[in-house]
MARVEX-804555 format. One record per residue (C-alpha): residue in one letter; x, y, z. Coordinates in steps of 0.001 Angstrom, whole numbers, padded with zeros to 6 digits, always signed. Example, Ala and Ser with C-alpha at 12.3 -4.5 7.8 and 13.67 -1.06 7.14 Angstrom:
<rs>
A+012300-004500+007800 S+013670-001060+007140 
</rs>
This chain:
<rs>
X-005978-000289-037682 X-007487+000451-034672 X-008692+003638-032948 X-008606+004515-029329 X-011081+007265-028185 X-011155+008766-024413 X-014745+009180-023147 X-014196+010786-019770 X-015972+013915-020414 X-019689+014620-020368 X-021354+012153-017743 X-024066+012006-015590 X-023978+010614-012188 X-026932+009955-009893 X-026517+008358-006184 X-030968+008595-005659 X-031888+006430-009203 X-033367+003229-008676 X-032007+001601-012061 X-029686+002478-015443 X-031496+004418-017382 X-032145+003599-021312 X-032318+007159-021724 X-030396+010197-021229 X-032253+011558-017840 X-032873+015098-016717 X-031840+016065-012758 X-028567+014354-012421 X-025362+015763-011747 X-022801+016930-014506 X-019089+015011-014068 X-016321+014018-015821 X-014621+011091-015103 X-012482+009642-013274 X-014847+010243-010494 X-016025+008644-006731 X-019016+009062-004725 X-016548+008845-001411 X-013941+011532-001821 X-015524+013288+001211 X-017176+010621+003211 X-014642+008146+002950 X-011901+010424+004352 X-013802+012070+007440 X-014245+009130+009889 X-017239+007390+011567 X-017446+004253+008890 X-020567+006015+007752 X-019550+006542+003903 X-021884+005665+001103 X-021723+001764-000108 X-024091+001311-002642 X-025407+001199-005930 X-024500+004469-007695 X-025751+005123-011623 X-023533+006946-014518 X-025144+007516-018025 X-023193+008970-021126 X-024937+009715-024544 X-023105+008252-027667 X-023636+009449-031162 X-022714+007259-033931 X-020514+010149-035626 X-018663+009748-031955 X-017289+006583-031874 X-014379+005126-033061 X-014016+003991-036698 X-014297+000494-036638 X-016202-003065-037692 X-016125-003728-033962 X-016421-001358-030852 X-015377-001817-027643 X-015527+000306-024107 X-012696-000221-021907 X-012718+000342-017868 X-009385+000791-016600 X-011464+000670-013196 X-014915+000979-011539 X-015270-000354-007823 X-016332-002459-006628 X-018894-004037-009050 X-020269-002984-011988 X-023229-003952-014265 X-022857-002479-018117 X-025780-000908-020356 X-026096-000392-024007 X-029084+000936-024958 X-031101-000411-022254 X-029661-003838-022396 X-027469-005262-020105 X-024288-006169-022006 X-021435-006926-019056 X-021250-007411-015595 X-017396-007207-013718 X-016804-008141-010442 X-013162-006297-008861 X-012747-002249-008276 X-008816-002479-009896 X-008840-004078-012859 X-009328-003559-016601 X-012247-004981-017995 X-014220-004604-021581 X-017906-004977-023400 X-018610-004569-026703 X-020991-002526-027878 X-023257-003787-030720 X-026308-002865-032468 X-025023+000591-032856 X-027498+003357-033367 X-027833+006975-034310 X-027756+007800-030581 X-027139+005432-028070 X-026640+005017-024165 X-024263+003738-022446 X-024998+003300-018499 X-023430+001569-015653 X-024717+000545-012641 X-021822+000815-009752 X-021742-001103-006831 X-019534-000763-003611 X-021418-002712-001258 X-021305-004954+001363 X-021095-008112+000115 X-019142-012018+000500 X-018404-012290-002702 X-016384-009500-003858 X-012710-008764-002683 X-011893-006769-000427 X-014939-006488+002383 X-012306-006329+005538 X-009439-003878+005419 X-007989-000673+006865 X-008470+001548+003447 X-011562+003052+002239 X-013385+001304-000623 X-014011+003873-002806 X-017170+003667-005253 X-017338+004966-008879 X-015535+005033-012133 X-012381+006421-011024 X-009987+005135-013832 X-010191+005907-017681 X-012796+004901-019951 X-011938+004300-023814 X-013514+003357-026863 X-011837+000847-029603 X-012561+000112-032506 X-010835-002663-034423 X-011498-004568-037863 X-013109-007765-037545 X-009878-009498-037630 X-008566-008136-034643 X-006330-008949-031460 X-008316-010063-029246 X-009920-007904-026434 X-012513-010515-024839 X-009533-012102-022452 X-009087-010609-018928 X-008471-007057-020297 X-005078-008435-021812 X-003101-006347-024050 X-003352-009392-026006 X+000805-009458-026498 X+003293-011630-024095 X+006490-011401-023935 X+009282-013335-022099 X+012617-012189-022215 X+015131-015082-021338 X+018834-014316-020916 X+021373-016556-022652 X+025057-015176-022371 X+025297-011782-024059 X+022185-012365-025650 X+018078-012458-025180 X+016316-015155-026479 X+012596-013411-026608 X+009213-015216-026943 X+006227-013041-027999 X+003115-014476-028172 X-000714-012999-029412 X-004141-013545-029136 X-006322-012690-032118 X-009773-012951-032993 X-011281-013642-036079 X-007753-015000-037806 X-008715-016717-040737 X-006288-016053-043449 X-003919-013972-041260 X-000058-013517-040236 X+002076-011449-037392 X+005096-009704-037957 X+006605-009653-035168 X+009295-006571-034677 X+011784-005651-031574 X+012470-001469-031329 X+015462-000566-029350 X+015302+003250-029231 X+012851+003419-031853 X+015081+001527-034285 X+014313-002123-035377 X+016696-004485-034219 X+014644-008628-034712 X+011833-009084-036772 X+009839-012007-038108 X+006503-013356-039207 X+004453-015796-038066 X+001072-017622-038153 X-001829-016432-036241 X-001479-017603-032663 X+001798-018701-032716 X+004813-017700-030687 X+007629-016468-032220 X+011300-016455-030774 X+013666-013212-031381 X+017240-012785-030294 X+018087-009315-029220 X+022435-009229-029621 X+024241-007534-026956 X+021162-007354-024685 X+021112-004379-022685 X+019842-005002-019156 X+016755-003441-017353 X+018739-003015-014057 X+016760-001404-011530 X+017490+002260-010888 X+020841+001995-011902 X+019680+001549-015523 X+016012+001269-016765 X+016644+000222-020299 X+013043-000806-021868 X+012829-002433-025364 X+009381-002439-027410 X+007879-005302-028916 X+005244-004411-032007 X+003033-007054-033238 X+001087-006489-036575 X-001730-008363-037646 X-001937-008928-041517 X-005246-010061-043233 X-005016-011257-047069 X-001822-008887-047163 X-003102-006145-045798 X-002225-004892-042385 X-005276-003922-039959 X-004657-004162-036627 X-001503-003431-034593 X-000356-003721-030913 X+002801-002983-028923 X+004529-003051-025398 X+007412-002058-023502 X+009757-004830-021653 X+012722-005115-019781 X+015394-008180-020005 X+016404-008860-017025 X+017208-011724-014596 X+016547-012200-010863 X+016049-014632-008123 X+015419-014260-004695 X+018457-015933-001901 X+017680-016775+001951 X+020900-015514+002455 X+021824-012371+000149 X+018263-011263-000454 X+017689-010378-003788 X+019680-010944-006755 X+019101-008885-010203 X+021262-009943-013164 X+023429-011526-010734 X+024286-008802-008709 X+022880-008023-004851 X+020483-005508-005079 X+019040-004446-001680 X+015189-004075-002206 X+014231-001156+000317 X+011626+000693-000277 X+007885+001623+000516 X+004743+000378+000013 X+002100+002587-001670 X-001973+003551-001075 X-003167+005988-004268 X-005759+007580-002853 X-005577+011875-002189 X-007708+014131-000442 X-011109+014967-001544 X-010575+012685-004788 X-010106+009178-003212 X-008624+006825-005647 X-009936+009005-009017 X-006642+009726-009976 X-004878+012241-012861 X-001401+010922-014521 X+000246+014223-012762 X-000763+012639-009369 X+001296+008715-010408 X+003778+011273-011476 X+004084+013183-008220 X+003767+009996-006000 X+006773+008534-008389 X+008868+011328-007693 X+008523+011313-003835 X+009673+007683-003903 X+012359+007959-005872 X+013570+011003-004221 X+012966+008882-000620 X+015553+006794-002464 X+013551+003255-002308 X+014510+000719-005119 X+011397-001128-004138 X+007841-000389-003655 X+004617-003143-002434 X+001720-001747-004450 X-001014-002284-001853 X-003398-003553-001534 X-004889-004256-005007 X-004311-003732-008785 X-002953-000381-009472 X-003400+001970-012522 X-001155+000752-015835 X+000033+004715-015782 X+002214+003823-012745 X+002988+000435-013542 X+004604+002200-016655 X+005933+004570-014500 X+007898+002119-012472 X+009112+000463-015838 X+010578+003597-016541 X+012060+004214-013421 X+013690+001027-012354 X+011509+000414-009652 X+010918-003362-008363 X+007562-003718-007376 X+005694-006581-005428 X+001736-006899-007106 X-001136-008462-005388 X-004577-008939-005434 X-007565-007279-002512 X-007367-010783-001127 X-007173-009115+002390 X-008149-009474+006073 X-010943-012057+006389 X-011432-015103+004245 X-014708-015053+002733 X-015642-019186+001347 X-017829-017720-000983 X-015215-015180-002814 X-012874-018071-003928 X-014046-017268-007866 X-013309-013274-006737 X-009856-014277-006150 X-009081-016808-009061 X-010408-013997-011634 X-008777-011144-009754 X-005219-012935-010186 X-006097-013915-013683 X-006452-010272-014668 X-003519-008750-012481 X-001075-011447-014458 X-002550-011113-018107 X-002741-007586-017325 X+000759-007049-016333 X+002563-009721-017640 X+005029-007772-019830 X+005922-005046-016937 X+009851-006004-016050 X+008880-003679-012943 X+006923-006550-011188 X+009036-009894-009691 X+006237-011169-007251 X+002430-011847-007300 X+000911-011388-003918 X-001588-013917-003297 X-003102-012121-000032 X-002248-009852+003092 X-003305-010573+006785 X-005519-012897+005607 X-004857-015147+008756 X-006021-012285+011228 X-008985-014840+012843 X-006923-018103+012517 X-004630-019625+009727 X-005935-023411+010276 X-009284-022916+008045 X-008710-025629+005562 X-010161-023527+002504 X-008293-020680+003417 X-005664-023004+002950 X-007111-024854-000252 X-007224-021084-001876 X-004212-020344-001440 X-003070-023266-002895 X-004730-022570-006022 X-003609-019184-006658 X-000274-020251-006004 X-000465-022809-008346 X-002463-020576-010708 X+000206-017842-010600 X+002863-020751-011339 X+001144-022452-014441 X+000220-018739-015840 X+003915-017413-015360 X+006877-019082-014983 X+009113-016521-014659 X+008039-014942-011426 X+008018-016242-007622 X+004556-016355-005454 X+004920-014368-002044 X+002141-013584+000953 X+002236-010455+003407 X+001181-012394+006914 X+000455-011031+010138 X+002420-011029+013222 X+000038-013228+015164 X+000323-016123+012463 X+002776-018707+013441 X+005677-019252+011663 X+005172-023242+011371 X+001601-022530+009956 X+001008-024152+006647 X-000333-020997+005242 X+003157-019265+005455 X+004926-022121+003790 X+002776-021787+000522 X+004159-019169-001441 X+007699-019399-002878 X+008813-016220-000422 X+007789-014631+002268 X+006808-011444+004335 X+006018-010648+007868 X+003306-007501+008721 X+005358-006155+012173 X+004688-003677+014116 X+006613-004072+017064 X+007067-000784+018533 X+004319+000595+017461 X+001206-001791+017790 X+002942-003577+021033 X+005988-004524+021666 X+008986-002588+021312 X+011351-001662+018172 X+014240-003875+019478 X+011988-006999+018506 X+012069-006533+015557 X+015310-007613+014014 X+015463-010988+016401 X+012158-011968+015585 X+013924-012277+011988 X+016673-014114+012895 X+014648-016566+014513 X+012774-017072+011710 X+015776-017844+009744 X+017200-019994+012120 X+014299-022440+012604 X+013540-022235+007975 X+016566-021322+006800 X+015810-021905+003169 X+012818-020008+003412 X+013594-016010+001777 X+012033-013867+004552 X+011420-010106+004380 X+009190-007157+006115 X+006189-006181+003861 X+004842-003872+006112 X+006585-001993+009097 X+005570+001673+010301 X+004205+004228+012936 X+001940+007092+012743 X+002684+010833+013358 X+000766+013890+012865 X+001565+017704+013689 X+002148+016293+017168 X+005673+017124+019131 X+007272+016270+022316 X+011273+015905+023535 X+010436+012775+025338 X+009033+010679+022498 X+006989+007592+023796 X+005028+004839+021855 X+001623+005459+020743 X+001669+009330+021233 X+001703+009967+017501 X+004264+012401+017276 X+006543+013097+014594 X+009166+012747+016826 X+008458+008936+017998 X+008039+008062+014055 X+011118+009689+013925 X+012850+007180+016224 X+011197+004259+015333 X+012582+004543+011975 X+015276+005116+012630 X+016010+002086+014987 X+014083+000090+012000 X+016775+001481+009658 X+019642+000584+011757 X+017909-003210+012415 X+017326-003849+008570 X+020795-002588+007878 X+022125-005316+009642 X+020536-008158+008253 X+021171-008120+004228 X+019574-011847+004310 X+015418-009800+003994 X+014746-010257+000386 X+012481-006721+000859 X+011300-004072+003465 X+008310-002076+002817 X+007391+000669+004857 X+004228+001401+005926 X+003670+004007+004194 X+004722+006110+001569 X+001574+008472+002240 X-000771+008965+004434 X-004251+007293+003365 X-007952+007544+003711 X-009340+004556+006677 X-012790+005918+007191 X-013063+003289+010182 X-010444+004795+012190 X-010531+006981+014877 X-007206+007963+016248 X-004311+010160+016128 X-006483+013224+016881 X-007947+013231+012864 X-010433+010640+012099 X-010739+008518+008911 X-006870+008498+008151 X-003987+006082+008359 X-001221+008459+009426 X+001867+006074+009372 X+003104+007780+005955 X+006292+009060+005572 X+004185+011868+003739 X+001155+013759+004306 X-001966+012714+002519 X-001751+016033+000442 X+001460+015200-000733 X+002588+018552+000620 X+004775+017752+004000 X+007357+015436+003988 X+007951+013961+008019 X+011005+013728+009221 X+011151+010192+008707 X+011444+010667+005274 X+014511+012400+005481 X+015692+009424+007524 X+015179+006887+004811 X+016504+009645+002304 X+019284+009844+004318 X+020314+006365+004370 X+018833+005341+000678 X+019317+008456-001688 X+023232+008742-002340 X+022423+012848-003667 X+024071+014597-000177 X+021600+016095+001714 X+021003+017711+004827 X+017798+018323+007187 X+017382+019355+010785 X+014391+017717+012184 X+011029+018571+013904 X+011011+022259+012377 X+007242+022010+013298 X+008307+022041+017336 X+009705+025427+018063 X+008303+025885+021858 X+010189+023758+024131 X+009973+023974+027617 X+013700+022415+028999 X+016906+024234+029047 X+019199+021942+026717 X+017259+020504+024103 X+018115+017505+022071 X+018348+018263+018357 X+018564+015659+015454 X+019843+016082+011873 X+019455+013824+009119 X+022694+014103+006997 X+024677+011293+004359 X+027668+013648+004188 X+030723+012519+005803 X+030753+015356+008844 X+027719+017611+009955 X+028341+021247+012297 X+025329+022779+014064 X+025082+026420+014683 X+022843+027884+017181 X+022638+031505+016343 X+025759+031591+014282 X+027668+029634+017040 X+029112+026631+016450 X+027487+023980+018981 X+030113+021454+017394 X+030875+019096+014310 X+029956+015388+014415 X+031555+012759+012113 X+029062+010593+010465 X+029176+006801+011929 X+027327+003625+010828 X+023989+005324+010005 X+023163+008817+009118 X+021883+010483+011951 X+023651+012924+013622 X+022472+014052+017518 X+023050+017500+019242 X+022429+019477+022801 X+021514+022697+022295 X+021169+025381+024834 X+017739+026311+024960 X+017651+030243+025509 X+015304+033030+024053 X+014888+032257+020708 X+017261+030623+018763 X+018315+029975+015008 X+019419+026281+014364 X+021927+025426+010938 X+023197+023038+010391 X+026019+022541+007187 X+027215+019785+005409 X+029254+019799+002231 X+028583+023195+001244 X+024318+022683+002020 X+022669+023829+005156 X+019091+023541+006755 X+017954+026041+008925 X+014735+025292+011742 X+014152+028033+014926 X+013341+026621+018780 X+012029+029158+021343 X+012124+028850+025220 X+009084+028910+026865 X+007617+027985+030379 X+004820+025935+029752 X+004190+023341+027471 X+002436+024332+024147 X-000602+022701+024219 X-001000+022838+020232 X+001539+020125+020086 X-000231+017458+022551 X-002735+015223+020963 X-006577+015817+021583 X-008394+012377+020446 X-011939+013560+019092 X-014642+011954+020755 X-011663+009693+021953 X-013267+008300+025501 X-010172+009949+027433 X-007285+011966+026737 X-004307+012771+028456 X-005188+015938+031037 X-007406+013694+032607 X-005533+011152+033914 X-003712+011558+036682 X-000143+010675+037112 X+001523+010270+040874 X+005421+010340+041206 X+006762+006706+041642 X+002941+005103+040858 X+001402+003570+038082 X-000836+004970+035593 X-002934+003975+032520 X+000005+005868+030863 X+002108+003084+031811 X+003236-000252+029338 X+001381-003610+030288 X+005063-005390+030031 X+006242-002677+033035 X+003334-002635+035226 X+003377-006190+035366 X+006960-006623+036051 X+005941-005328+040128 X+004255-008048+041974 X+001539-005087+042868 X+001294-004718+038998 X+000587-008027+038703 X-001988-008696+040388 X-003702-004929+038970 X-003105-006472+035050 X-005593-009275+036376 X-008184-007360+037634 X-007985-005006+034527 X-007804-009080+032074 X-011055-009981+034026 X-013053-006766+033309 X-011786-006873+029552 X-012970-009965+029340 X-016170-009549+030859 X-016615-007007+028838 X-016001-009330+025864 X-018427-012002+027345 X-020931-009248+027981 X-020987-007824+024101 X-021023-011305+022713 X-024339-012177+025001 X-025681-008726+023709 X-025468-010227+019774 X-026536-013447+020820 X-023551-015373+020034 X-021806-017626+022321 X-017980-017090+023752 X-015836-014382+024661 X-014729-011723+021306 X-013697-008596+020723 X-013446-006382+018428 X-009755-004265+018191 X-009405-001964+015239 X-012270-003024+013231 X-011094-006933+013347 X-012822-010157+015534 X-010098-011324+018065 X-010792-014492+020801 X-008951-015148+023782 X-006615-017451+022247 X-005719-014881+020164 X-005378-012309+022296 X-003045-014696+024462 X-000941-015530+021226 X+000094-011422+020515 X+001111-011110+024580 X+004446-010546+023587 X+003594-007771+021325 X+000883-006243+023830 X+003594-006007+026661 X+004113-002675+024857 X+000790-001331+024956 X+000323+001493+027414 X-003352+000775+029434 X-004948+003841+027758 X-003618+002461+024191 X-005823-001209+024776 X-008580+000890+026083 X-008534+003081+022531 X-008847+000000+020462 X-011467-001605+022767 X-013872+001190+020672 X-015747+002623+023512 X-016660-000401+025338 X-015603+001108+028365 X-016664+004782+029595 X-014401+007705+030920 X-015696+007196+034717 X-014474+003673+033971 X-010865+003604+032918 X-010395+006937+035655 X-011490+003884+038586 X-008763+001677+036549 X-006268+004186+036773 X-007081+005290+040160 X-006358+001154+041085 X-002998+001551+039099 X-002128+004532+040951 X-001968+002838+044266 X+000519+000471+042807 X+004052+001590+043434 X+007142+001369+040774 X+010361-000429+040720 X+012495+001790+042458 X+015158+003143+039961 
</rs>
């Protein structure tokens, strides 16, 4: 049989070597796995973290590994690219950070050396290059040793577990086809054996490589949340009647399909996919993850209440894909094929999809195979961005038949593109509210869609806004304060409610994540549109929202708890409740009792005097926060950009004029405002012209958030951008204009007089 042996312990790691070493060096650093090069620089900002070639050495002895005729290692993941050694000789090279991948290690000596060279890169090759996540380098996932007999199943294909099996439901009963790969099968059967509960329910035997059909009686369903059930198929390998090799896995029986109208469907029954989607990276440790942090990050969505989650942006560890098994949870899986089409990395993205399917075949969890996100960002007309996508799709239909294709596109694609019509379903990236735009676009940019392709299953696979330990009562887009999260969720909620037609709605994001590129929010190198901190160790207020409105445990939370110094005399005070009726006390007084309407939010006025205890009760719970008068405004709660260009004490804001504070869509809704948007166009756009002439390159660009955009494009997103306040395009314009600058732009805007009310 074989024999699985963890090797994390007892590395070395060197960033400074020049190659893999043959022997076991002196100097280098001491580490265990899983490990990453970037858990500091890749979190702190300034798109200065290490990409490169990184070494890691571990000494074998022969007494040390595995009983077996053959041995192999097994990486559950190194990123980005990796190069294997086995005693000096290069015995594997794997190209993509997420997968599992395996070399065997012959010629086996009394002490041997096992050495990787790590690679994380720039390169055009290698998925992904382009995206707002840190690629973190190293060996960050498990490494295992197996040894197996030489009749064995096979571990040379894709990092398979070498066992399929498809459940299909007939009546009351499963009809279940398990298939294996073996190597080395002369002379050799399979029994085949079904475990419900540990107890064996089906069993056969069959010749090597065959597939083998099993009815399980009286299936039980896997049904989601509502009830997990997982069944275990073993597969035993038997050589001239002895038995020498054995496998298993876990599956669910289920069945589901995806309506235009209802959403989607599992075992014929509506089941409302809302949920999250999911980065795995943590502070300080990037994506070199323990099983207690899957754990922790499992928990937090299921107590969110989400019966969905979009595991983004790449493969993700088979701890949480068993996890989600377990759980109920539906997931959406997809490969790094993100953000800019590369023509050389169509081989990157075949193999990538070949291992995320072999890989995860058997996990009942998973009902669509992502073939890329925002891949369209500079233009969705490229004919072999096109021709790729038609081959995964058509890949991911000839390798499994029993789940749907589905893309995540970006708001500025258009909706009669061919690239959206590829995959079976579909999601829109929107930001509308957040980005530009405002949150009432949302759900009519939906129904539009559905009116013009009304066969065509449409959801949200990315919606969001970020918030840090900002505060204000007079929320406003882009100010990053929990409190405008707060309400953009909450009008998402109430927009997504309405429409039971979106197959799934992700929200962007469950956590907050590492983007070393970015520079905003007042903390640099972070994504902050989680509905958790990146420390797992605050929950926003928009969590509660979603908990609120997904979780049917009663609960009850008063929100912004962080913002206790406010400045006006009634103050506005929101609690999050699913219980029928909700009463607020302000210093043991009842301020009143609300009756819970369509959605679960619940809004008070509270005097603001002194200092004053908030509760509020519900069904026998209560949440308690404290709000304090004061005079002036705390400054602690106002957002201070580092190194941002400008920030908000500078700019100067007239009663009944314009600002830079202002949106786009209102200044230019004044003839004055007009003709001021122009003026500000041309100078973005010779500003454009001017940095393109600087590189050499011909025509007007521009770079916003990291990502090439044109004129055309810019035109195509106006509707979105009519919610951009000035100072928000001058942020993402990344310091192409100076202070003294933008302060003459807003002096211009300040001459220009508003609407009267």
């Amino acid at each position: 049989m074989r024999n699985i042996k963890n090797i994390n312990a007892g590395w070395l790691f060197s960033k400074e070597a020049k190659a893999a070493p043959s022997y076991l060096p002196s100097g280098w650093n001491e580490i265990d796995l899983p490990y990453t090069w970037n858990g500091t620089d890749g979190q702190d900002g300034g798109n200065d973290y290490y990409r490169g070639t990184c070494f890691f050495v571990k000494e074998i002895k022969a007494e040390d590994m595995p009983e077996g005729k053959k041995v192999y290692a097994q990486f559950d993941g190194v990123n980005s690219s990796c190069k294997v050694y086995w005693n000096g000789k290069e015995i594997c090279e794997h190209h993509g950070g997420y997968s599992t991948f395996r070399a065997e290690l012959e010629d086996v000596k009394a002490e041997n050396i096992l050495a990787l060279a790590v690679d994380n890169s720039p390169n055009d090759k290698v998925y992904p290059q382009n995206a707002d996540f840190t690629f973190y380098g190293g060996i960050y996932r498990d490494v295992t040793l197996i040894g197996v007999p030489e009749n064995h199943f096979d571990l040379d294909y894709y990092g398979s577990p070498s066992i399929m099996v498809t459940p299909e439901i007939k009546g009351s009963n499963a009809e279940v086809t398990i298939k294996t790969f073996i190597e080395n099968d002369d002379d050799c059967k399979v029994k085949y054996e079904i475990l419900a509960d540990g107890e064996i329910i089906a069993s056969t035997v069959g010749d090597e490589d065959d597939e083998v059909k099993l009815t399980i009686e009286n299936v039980r369903l896997w049904h989601g949340r509502k009830d997990p059930y997982l069944y275990t198929a073993k597969a035993t390998l038997i050589c001239n009647g002895e038995e020498v090799d054995e496998i298993s896995t876990r599956f669910g029986c289920r069945t589901f399909r995806i309506d235009p109208d209802k959403g989607f469907i599992l075992n014929g029954e509506e089941y409302p996919l809302r949920g999250v989607s999911r980065h795995q990276d943590r502070p300080g440790i990037g994506n070199a993850l323990l099983p207690e942090h899957h754990k922790e990050d499992l928990d937090l969505i299921l107590e969110v209440g989400a019966t969905t989650i979009r595991l983004a942006h790449y493969q993700h560890s088979q701890c949480f894909y068993y996890l989600c098994d377990e759980a109920g949870l539906v997931l959406w899986a997809e490969i790094p094929y993100i953000s800019k089409h590369m023509p050389g990395g169509y081989d990157n993205t075949i193999t990538q999809m070949k291992e995320l399917i072999v890989q995860n075949y058997n996990h009942p969890s998973i009902v669509v195979w992502g073939l890329s996100n925002e891949i369209t960002i500079a233009g969705a007309s490229d004919p072999d961005l096109i021709r790729n996508h038609k081959k995964l799709n058509d890949l991911c239909h000839k390798m499994d038949k029993t789940r749907l294709t589905t893309v995540a596109s970006v708001t500025m694609c258009s909706i009669d593109s061919e690239y959206v019509h590829i995959s079976d379903v579909l999601s829109y990236n929107h930001y509308f509210g957040w980005y530009g735009g405002t949150t009432d676009m949302n759900g009519p940019w939906f129904d539009d869609f559905r009116k013009k392709y009304p066969k065509k299953p449409i959801g949200i696979s990315e919606y969001g806004c970020e918030a840090l330990d900002w505060h204000t009562s007079t929320p406003i887009q882009g100010d990053y304060t929990e409190e405008y999260q707060s309400f953009y969720h909450e009008e998402l909620i109430k927009q997504i409610a309405e429409r039971p037609y979106l197959w799934a709605t992700h929200v962007w994001n469950m956590f907050d994540f590492a983007a070393d590129a970015r520079a905003e929010g007042g903390e640099n190198g972070m994504n902050h549109k989680g509905l958790v901190t990146f420390d797992r160790k605050y929950k926003k207020d928009s969590f509660y929202a979603y908990k609120a409105w997904l979780n049917p445990e009663p609960m009850v939370h008063i929100c912004s708890k962080r913002y206790i110094d406010r400045v006006e005399d009634v103050t506005k005070v929101t609690v999050y409740s699913n219980c029928n009726e909700v009463e607020l006390f302000a210093n043991g007084v009842s301020v009143g009792k609300q009756t819970k309407g369509k959605y679960p939010f619940f809004y008070f006025e509270v005097k603001n005097e002194g200092e004053t205890t908030l509760t509020a009760k519900a069904d026998g719970l209560e949440d308690t926060a404290t709000i304090r008068k004061v005079d002036t405004p705390n400054e602690a709660y106002i957002m201070k950009e580092e190194g941002a260009v400008i920030n908000w004490f500078d700019i100067t804001m007239p009663d009944g004029r314009f600002s830079i504070n202002d949106t786009i869509g209102d200044i230019m809704s004044t003839f004055g405002g007009k003709i001021a948007m122009v003026k500000i166009l041309l100078k973005i756009k010779n500003a454009m012209t001017a940095g393109k002439e600087k590189d050499g390159k011909k025509g007007g660009g521009l770079e916003v958030a990291g990502f090439s955009m044109n004129m055309g494009m810019i035109k195509n997103v106006y509707g979105m951008a009519k919610g951009f306040t000035v100072k928000r395009v001058f942020s993402m314009l990344g310091g192409k204009f100076t202070k003294e600058q933008i302060l003459e732009i807003n002096a211009m805007l300040n001459k220009v007089r508003k609407p009267s009310k």
